[in-house]
N, C-alpha and C positions, 0 to 999 in steps of 0.2 A: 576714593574709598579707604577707609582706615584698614590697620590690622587686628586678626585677633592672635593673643599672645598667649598659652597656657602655661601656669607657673606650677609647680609640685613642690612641695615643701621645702622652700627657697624664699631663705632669711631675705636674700637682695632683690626680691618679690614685691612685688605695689599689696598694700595693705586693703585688704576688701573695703566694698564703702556701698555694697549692693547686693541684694539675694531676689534672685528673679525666678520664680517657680517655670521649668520649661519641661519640654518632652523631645524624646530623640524616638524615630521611629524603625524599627528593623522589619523591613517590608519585605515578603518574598512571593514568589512568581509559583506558578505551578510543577514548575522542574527543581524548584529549592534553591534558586539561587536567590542573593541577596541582592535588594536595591540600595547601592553605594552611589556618591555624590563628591566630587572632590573640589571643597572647597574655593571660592574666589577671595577669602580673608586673610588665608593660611598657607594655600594649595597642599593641607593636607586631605586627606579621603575621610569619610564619617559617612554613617547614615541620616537621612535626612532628622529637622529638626529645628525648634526654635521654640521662643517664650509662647507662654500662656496669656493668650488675652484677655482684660476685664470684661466678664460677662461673657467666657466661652467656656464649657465644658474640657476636661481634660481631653476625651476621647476627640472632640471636633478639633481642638488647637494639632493634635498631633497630624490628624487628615488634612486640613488646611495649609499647615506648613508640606508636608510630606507632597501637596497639588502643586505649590507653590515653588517649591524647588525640583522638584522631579517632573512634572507631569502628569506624574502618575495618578488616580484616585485608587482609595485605599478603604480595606473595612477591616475595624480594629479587631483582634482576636485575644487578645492576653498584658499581662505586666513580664517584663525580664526580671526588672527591680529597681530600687530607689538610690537615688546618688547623689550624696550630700556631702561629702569629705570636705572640709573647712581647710583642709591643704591644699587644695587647687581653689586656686583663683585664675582664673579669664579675664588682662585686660584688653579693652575693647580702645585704641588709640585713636581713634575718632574723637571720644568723646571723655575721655581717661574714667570709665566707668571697668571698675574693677570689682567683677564682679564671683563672689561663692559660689561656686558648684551647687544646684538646686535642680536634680533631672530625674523626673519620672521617662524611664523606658520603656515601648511597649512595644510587642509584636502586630503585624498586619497583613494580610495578605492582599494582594494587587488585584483591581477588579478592573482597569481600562488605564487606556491612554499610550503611549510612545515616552520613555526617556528623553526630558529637554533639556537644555542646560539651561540657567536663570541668571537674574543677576548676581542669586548668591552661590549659585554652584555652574564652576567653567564646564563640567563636566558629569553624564550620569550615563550609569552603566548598569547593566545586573552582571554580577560576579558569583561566577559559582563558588560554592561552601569552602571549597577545600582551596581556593585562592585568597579569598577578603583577608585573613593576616595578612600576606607576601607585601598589600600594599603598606604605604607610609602615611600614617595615622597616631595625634598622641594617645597617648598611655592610657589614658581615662576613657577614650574611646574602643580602642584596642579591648583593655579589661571590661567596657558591656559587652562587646560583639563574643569577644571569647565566653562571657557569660552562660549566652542563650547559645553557641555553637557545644558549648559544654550540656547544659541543658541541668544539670544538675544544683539541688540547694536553692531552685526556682522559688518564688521571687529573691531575689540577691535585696538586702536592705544593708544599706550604708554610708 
């Protein structure tokens, strides 16, 4: 399995060559904690998440992936915000697809299922509110999660 690599505004960064519309999902549980997911590409933590398929709805791509790597099923409830910064590029060294940040985020909360880990995430957990920073997650993730724990200037567009 490849890596993925996050670059932030770094001249010595692969030049994008791909913009893939996706969704990341911030799912919570009844007690408020969040369903986190830590990576098998990276081994950093994120919320679950991935591309938009042709011929899928936003709202089902985010449930689909959100089954897909967690377990969990999910019913959408909200937008965080939009994330496009043309400064971060994502390559993907499998395939050197280096791709623009292009991610609708949305809130969910969790209707069934057990925490599984998948082949893309080693690990899933629900983490209470006042823990998800402590973990080690890049910057771009970091900044939605703090978004919607902030909750203010909802939907975030940028």
């Amino acid at each position: 399995m490849g890596k993925r690599i996050d670059f932030y505004d770094d001249p010595s960064g692969p030049k994008p060559n791909s913009l893939v519309p996706s969704v990341n999902v911030i799912v919570t549980n009844d007690a408020g904690d969040l369903l986190m997911i830590r990576r098998t590409d990276n081994d950093n933590w994120a919320v679950p998440g991935g591309a938009i398929d042709l011929g899928e709805s936003i709202p089902a791509a985010a449930v689909r992936e959100t089954l897909e790597e967690t377990g969990i099923e999910c019913e959408i409830t909200g937008l965080v915000g939009t994330y496009s910064d043309p400064r971060h590029v994502v390559l993907y060294t499998s395939n050197g697809e280096a791709r623009q940040e292009f991610s609708l985020v949305l809130t969910a909360r969790a209707l069934s299922g057990e925490p599984t880990p998948s082949s893309e995430s080693r690990e899933v957990r629900w983490m209470p509110r006042d823990q998800v920073t402590s973990l080690h997650m890049d910057r771009s993730m970091r900044m939605r999660i703090e978004h919607y724990l902030n909750g203010t200037d909802l939907p975030y567009i940028g």
